[in-house]
Structures are given as structure tokens and as C-alpha cells.
VMD Tcl script that draws the C-alpha trace (Angstrom):
set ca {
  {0.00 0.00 0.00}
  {3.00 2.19 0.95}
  {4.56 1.92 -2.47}
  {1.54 2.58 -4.56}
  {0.56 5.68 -2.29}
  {4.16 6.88 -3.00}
  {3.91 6.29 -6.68}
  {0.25 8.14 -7.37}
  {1.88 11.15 -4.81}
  {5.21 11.27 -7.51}
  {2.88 11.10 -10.76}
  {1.14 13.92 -9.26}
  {3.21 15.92 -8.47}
  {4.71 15.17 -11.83}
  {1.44 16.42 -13.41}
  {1.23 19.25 -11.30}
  {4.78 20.41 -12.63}
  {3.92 19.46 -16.19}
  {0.55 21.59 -15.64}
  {2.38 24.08 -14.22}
  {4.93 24.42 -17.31}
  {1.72 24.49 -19.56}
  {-0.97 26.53 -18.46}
  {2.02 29.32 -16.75}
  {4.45 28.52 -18.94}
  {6.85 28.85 -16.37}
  {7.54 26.85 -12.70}
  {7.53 28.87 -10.01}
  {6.22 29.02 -6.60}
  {3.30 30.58 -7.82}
  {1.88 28.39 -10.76}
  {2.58 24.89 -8.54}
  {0.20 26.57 -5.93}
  {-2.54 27.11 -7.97}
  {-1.98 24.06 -10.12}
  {-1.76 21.69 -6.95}
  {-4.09 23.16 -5.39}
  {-6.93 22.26 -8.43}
  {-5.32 18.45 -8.94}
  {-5.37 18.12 -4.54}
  {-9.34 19.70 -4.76}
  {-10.11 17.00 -7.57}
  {-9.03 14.27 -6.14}
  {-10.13 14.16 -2.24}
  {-13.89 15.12 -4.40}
  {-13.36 12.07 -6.69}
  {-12.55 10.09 -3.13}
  {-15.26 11.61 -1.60}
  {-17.83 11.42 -3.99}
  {-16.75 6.84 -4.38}
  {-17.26 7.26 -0.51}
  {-20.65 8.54 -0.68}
  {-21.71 6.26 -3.49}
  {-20.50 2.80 -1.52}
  {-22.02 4.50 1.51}
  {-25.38 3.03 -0.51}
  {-26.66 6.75 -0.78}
  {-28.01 6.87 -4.04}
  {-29.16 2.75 -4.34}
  {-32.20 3.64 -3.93}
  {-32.59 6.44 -6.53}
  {-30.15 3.99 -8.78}
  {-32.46 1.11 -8.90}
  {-35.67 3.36 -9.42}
  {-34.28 4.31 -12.12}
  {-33.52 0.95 -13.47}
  {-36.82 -0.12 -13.07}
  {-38.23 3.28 -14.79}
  {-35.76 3.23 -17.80}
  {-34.46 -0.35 -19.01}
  {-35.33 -3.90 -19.59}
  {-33.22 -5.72 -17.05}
  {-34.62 -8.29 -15.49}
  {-35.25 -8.20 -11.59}
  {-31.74 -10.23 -11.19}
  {-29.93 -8.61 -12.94}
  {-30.27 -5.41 -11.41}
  {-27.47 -4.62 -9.46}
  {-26.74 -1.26 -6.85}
  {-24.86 1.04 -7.52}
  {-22.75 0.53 -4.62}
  {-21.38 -2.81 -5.85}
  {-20.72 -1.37 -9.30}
  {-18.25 1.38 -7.70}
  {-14.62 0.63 -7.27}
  {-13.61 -0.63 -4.14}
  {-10.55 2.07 -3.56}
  {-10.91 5.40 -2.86}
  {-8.30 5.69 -0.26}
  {-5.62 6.11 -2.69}
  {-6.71 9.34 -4.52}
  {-7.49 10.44 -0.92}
  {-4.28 10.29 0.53}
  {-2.65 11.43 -2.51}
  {-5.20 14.68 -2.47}
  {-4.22 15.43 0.87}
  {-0.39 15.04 0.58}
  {-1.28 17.54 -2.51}
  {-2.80 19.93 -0.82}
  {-0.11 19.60 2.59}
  {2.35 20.25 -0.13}
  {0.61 23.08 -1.54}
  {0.14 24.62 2.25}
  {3.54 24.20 2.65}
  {4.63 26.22 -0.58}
  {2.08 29.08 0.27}
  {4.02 29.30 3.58}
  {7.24 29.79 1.78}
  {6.09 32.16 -0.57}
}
mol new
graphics top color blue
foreach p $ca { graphics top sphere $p radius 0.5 }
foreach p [lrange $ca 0 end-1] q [lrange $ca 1 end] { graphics top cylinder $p $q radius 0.2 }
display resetview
């Protein structure tokens, strides 16, 4: 678990440098703030939002609308919880490393 948290924090923060470079077309303090802060936002709202949906939330509303809108068969029908991905802790941590690094650089600047 250790390794893959460290290699989804280093792709980020490879993306943040490689947005950085192309939206600011330069890499300072500055431009990795804002760009970390927008990749660190998305992703502990893409954890949050698998959380809520395997929370069963929305099954409910899910199979309603299965019933309403297609010709599945009573069996087949499925929640939407179990069609979610299982992990959501990974974009998680990797949002909040993302944002503790982008706290950090707004101290320093």
C-alpha cells in the first residue's frame, strides 16, 4: 500500500509540474500553488464522492431508475454501490499530501 501511495503522490506531483509548465508557462512558486491546489481539490472530491456512493446513498434512486428506464430483469439489477470501485483511499491520501504540499509552498512564498 506504501509503495503505490508513494507512486500516485510522484505522478502527481509530476502532473502538477507538467501543468504548471503548460498553463504558466513557467515553474515557479506561484503556478505549482494554484496548479496543486486544483489536482489536490479533484481528487479528495473524486474520493469523496466513491465514498458517498459505496455509503449506498443513491441505491435507492439507482435502482428506481432501473426499473423506470431499461429492460433488465429483476436479477440482474445490481446497486450502484457494488458497481463502484472498491478504492478510494488512494486518490485520498494522494489529495491530501497535494494539498499539505501546496500549504507548505504558500508558507514559503
Amino acid at each position: 500500500m506504501l509503495k503505490k501511495i508513494l507512486i500516485w503522490n510522484s505522478i502527481t506531483q509530476l502532473l502538477v509540474l507538467l501543468l504548471a509548465m503548460i498553463f504558466y508557462k513557467r515553474a515557479d512558486l506561484l503556478a505549482y500553488i494554484n496548479v496543486s491546489f486544483i489536482i489536490g481539490t479533484a481528487l479528495i472530491l473524486i474520493a469523496m464522492a466513491g465514498y458517498v456512493i459505496k455509503g449506498r446513498f443513491f441505491d435507492i434512486i439507482f435502482y428506481s431508475f432501473q426499473h423506470t428506464f431499461s429492460n433488465v430483469t429483476e436479477k440482474d439489477r445490481r446497486p450502484l454501490s457494488r458497481l463502484v470501485p472498491q478504492n478510494y483511499q488512494l486518490p485520498l491520501i494522494t489529495g491530501i499530501v497535494t494539498i499539505l504540499l501546496m500549504l507548505l509552498a504558500l508558507s514559503l512564498y
